[in-house]
C-alpha positions in Angstrom: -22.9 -0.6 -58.1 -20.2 -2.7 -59.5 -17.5 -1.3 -58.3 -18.9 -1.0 -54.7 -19.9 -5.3 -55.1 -15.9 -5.6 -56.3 -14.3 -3.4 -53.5 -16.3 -5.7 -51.4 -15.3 -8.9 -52.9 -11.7 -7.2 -52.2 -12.3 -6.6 -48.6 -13.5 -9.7 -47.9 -10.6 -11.7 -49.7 -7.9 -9.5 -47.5 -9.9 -10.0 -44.8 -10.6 -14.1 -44.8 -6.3 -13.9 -45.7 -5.6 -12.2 -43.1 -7.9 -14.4 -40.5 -6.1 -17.6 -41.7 -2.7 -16.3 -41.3 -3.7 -15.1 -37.9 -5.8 -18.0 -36.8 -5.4 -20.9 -39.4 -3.1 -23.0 -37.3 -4.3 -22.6 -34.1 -6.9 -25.3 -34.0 -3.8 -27.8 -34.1 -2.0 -29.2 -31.1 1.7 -27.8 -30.8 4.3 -30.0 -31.8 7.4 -31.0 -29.5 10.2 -28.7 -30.8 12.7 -30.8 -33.0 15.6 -32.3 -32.0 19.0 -29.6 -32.5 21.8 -31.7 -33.4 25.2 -29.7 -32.2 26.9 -27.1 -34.1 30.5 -27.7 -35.9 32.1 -24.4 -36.6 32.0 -23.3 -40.8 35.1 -23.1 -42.4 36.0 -19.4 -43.3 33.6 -17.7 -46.0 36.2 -16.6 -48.7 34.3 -14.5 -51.3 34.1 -15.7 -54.8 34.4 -12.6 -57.5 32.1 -13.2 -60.2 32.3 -11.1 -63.4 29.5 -8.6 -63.8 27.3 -9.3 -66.7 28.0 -7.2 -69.9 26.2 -3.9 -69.9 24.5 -4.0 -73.7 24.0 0.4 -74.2 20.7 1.4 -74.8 19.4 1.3 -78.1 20.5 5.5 -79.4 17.4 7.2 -81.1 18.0 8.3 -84.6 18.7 11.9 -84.5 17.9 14.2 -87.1 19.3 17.8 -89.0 16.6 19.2 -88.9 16.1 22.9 -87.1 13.0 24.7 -85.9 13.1 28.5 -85.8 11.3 29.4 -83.4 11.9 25.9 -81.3 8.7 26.8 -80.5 5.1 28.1 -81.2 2.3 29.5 -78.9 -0.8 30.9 -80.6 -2.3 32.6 -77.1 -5.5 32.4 -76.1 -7.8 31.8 -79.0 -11.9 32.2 -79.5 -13.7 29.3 -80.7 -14.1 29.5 -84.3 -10.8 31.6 -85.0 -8.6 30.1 -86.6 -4.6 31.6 -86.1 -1.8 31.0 -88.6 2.1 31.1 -88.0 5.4 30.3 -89.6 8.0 28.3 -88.8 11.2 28.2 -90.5 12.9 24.9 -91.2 16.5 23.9 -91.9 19.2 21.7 -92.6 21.7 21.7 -90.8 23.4 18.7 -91.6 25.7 18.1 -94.9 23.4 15.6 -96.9 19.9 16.9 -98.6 16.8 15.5 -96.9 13.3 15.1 -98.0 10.0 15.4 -95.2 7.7 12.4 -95.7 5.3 12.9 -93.1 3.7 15.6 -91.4 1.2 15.3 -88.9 -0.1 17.8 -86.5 -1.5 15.9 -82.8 -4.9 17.3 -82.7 -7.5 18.2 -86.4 -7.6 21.6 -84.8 -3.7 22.0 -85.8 -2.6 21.8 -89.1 0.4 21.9 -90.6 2.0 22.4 -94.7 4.9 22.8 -96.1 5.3 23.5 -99.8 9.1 22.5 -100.5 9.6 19.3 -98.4 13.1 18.6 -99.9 15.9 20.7 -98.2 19.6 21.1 -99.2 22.2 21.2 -96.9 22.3 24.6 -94.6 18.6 25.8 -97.0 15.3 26.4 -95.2 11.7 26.2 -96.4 8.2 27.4 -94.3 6.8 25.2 -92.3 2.9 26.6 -92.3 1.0 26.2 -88.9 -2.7 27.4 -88.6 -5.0 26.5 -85.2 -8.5 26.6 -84.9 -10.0 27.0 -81.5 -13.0 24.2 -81.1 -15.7 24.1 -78.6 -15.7 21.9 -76.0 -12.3 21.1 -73.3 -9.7 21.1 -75.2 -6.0 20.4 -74.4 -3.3 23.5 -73.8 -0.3 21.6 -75.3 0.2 19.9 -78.7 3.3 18.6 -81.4 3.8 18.7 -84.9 5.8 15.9 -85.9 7.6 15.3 -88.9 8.8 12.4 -90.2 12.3 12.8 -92.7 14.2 10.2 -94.9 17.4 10.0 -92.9 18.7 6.8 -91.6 16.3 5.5 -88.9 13.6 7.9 -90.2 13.6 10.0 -87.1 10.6 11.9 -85.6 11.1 15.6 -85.2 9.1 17.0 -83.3 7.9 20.9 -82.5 6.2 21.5 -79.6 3.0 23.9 -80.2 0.5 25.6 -77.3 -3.0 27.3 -77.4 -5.5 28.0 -74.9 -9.3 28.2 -76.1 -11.2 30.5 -74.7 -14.7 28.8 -74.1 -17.7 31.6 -74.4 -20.1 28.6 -73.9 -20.5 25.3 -72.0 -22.7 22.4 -73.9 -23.4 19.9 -71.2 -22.6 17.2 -72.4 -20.5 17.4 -75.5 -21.4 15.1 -77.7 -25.2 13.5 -77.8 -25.3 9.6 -78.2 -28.2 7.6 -79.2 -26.9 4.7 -79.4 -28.4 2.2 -81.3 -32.0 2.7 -83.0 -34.1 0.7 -85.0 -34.7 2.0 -88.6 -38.2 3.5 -88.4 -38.2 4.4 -84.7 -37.9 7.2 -83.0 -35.5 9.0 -79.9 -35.3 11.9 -77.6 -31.8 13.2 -76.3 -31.8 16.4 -74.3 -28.4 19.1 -73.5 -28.3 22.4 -72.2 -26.4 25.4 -73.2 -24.9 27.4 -71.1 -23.5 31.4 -71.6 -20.8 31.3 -69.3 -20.9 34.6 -67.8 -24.3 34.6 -67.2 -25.3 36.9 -69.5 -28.5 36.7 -71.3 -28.0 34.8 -74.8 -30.8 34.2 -77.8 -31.1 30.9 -79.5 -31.8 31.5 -83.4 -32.0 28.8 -85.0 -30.0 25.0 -85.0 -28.9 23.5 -88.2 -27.9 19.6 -89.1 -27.0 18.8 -92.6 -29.3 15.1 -91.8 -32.7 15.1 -92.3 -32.6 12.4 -89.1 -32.1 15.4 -86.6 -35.3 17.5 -85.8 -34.5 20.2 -82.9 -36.5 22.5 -80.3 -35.0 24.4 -77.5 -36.5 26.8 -74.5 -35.1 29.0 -71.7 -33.4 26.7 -69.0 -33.1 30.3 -66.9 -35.4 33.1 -66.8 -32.6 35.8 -67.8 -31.3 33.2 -71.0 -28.0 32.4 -70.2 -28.5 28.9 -70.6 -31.1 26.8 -73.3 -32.8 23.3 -73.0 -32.1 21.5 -76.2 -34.3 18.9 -76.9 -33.2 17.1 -80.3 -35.2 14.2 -82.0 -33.6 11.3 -84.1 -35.5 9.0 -86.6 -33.8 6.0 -87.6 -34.5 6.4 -91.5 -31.0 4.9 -93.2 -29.2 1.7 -91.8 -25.6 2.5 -90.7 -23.6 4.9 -88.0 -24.0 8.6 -87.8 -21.4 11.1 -86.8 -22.8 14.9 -87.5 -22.2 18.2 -86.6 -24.7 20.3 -85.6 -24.5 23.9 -85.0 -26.5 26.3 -82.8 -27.0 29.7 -84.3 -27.4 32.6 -81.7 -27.3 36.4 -81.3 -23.8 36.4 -79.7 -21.5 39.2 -81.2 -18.3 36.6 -80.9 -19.2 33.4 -81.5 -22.7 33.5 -83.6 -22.4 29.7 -83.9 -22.0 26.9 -81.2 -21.1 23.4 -82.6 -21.9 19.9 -81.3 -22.1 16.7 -82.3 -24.7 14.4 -82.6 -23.4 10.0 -82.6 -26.1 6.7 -83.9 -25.9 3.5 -84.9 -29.5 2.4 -86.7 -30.1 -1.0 -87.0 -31.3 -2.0 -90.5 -31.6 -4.5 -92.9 -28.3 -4.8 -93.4 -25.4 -4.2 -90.5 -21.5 -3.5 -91.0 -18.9 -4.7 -88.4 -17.1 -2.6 -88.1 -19.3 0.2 -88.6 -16.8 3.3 -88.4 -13.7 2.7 -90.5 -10.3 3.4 -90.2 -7.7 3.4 -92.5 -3.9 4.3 -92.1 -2.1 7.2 -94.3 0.9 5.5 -95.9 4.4 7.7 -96.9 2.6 8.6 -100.2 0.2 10.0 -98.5 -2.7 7.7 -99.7 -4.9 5.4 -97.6 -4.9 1.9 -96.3 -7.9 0.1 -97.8 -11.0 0.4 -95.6 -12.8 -3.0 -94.6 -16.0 -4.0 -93.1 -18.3 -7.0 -93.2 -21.9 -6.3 -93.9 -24.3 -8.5 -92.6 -27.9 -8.6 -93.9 -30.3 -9.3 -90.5 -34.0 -8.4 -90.0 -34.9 -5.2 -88.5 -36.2 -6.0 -84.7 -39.9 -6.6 -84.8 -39.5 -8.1 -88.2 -39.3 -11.0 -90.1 -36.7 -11.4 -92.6 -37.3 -12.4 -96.1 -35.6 -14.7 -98.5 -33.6 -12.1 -101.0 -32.8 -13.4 -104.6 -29.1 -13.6 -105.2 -28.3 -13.3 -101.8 -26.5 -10.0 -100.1 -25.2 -7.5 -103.3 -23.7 -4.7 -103.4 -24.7 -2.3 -106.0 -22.9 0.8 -105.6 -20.4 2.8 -103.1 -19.8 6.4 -103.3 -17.6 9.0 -101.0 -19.8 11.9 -99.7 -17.1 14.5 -100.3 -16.7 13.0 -104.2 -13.7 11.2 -103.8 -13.0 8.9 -106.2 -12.5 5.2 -105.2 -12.6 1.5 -105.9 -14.0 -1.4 -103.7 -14.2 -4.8 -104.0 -17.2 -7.5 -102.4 -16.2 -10.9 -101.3 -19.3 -13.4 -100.6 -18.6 -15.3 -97.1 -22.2 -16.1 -97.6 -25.9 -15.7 -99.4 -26.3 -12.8 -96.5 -23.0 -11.5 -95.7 -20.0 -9.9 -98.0 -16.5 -8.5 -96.9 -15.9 -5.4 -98.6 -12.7 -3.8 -99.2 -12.5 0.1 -100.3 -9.7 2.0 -101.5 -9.3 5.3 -102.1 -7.7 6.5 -105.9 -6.2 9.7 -104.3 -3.8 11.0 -101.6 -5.9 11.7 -98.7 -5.0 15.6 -97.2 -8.4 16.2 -95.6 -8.0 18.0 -92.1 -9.7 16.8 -90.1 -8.9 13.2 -91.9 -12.6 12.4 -92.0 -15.5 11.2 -94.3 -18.3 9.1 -94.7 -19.0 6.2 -97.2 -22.5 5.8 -99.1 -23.3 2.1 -99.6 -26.1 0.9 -101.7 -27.3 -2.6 -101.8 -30.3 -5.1 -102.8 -31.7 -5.9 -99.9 -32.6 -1.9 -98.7 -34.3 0.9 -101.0 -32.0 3.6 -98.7 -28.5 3.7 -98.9 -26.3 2.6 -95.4 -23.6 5.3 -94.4 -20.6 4.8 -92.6 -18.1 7.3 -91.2 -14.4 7.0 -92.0 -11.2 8.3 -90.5 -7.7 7.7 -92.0 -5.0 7.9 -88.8 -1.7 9.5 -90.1 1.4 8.4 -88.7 3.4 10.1 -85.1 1.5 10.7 -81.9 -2.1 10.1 -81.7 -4.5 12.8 -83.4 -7.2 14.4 -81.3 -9.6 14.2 -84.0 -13.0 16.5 -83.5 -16.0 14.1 -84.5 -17.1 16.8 -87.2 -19.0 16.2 -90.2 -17.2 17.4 -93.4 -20.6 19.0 -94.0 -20.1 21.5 -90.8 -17.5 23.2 -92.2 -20.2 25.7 -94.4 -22.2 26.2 -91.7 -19.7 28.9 -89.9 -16.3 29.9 -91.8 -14.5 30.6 -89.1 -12.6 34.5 -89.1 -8.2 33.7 -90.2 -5.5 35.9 -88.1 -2.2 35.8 -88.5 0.3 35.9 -85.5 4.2 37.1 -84.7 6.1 34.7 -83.5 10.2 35.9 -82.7 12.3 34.7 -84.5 15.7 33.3 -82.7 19.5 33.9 -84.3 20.0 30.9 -86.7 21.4 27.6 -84.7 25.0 26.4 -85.2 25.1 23.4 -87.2 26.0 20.0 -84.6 23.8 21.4 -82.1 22.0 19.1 -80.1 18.2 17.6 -81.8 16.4 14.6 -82.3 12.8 13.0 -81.0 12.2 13.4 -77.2 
């Protein structure tokens, strides 16, 4: 409804414009045309040359030595839940050794190693490429860039493709609850669907949070498509990101992943309540910070708490180790800062932080994601947790190899 209300805001803008420029003036008597005084013939128009500004050249891109063989990778068309593995050789082909900081692939589902970052003048290394196919749409075209340590720090990067062959359709992708009271209750439905029609039989539906309680029945009478109706309980203050996987008779894919997104509103709230941090050249994180607030749950009062806000403990679910550090703004509200000790390699670059304080007997979580630098990561919202629930099958793939490049040919970002 809003945007019909602002179209016709728009409409009626143009349309009161265009009335005054037709009509406007017309209520006015016409004036008497002014007086022309006679014309005296210009002197001749002789053109003045004036000197074109400098042109200042476009700044040049850094270009880098580094060569990709293959220039490029397709993995086919891949099942959801296989994962396919390549490699890539990399080398130098310029006369100075140089050394791969960072490298990132442009979606979780890609990842990308490389054992021996430092190369030698004219020496390659394995670049290590593996792609998992995930459920839901997913993209056909992707880049693993690399970051070296030549001037300018150019990005490199290698252009990678996949198509994911979907077996089934979860309408929609990704439940949201939005935000519940702690101690109340919600209902979300989805369906699955069996895209060829075929009949289909749901087994069972797993979610490493107590939170999730599930039911589903036959949306069609043949069972090539299932209601799911799933039931949150707001039990622990905090954000909730989870996977959840459907377990079914299929002969392909026996597993079917979703995800499942809260907020409950507790005792005590955290702005912001998913946290980012950046991945620096080292490869560790930027410090994570949130405020957290204590507030009284809706429907209750709030009670005086000795000592104000405190926080007693904060852990990483995965067992990372960490430090943090509390700053009081006020008796009810602390800034918290929280760094993680080691370099951070998880793929997908996920986690989740358990905070314990005073004021609640269960502990808040919050969800964490550490962006790595080059183009944007398509990040699957997937608990670390999910990962048990379905190892996925490996395969290796042949990719030609092309003759090895002449050194000085053309590279650098595009």
């Amino acid at each position: 409804m809003g945007k019909e209300l602002r179209w016709v805001a728009i409409a009626m803008i143009m349309g009161l414009c265009t009335a005054y420029a037709m009509w406007g003036d017309r209520g006015a008597a016409p004036l008497p045309p002014p007086a022309v005084a006679p014309k005296t013939p210009a002197p001749p128009h002789t053109p003045v040359k004036t000197p074109s500004p400098a042109v200042t050249p476009a700044a040049v891109l850094p270009a880098s030595a580094l060569r990709f063989n293959p220039p490029q990778v397709d993995f086919g068309e891949v099942l959801v839940g296989q994962t396919k593995t390549t490699t890539v050789a990399v080398t130098n082909s310029g006369s100075t050794p140089l050394t791969i900081g960072s490298l990132t692939g442009s979606c979780g589902c890609l990842k990308a190693e490389m054992l021996k970052r430092k190369l030698e003048p004219g020496t390659s290394e394995s670049l290590q490429l593996s792609y998992v196919g995930l459920s839901g749409t997913r993209p056909e075209k992707y880049l693993v860039t690399l970051i070296t340590d030549e001037p300018g720090q150019p990005n490199v990067k290698l252009d990678a493709s996949a198509k994911v062959k979907q077996e089934f359709t979860m309408q929609p992708e990704q439940l949201f609850f939005e935000r519940i009271p702690k101690g109340e209750s919600k209902i979300v439905e989805a369906t699955l669907i069996h895209n060829d029609g075929t009949p289909v039989m749901s087994k069972d539906i797993l979610c490493p949070r107590r939170e999730f309680s599930f039911n589903w029945e036959k949306a069609t009478p043949n069972g090539s498509a299932y209601r799911i109706i799933v039931v949150m309980k707001g039990l622990q203050s905090g954000a909730i990101t989870e996977g959840v996987a459907i377990h079914t008779d299929h002969p392909l894919l026996p597993v079917v992943s979703f995800n499942v997104i809260a907020s409950v509103i507790g005792g005590v709230s955290a702005t912001p309540s998913v946290l980012s941090a950046t991945q620096t050249p080292s490869r560790k994180a930027t410090p994570f910070e949130t405020v957290l607030k204590r507030s009284p749950i809706p429907g209750q009062t709030k009670t005086e708490l000795a000592g104000g806000l405190q926080i007693l403990s904060i852990t990483e679910s995965d067992g990372a180790a960490l430090k943090f550090e509390a700053e009081r703004l006020d008796p009810d509200t602390v800034r918290v800062s929280i760094r993680l000790d080691e370099e951070f390699t998880r793929n997908p670059a996920v986690g989740e932080f358990v905070i314990r304080t005073n004021a609640e007997e269960d502990p808040m979580r919050l969800p964490f994601r550490v962006l790595r630098p080059g183009p944007p990561m398509r990040t699957p919202v997937l608990s670390p947790n999910l990962r048990s629930l379905a190892p996925p099958p490996e395969q290796k793939i042949q990719v030609p190899l092309l003759p090895p490049q002449p050194r000085g040919a053309p590279v650098g970002p595009r």
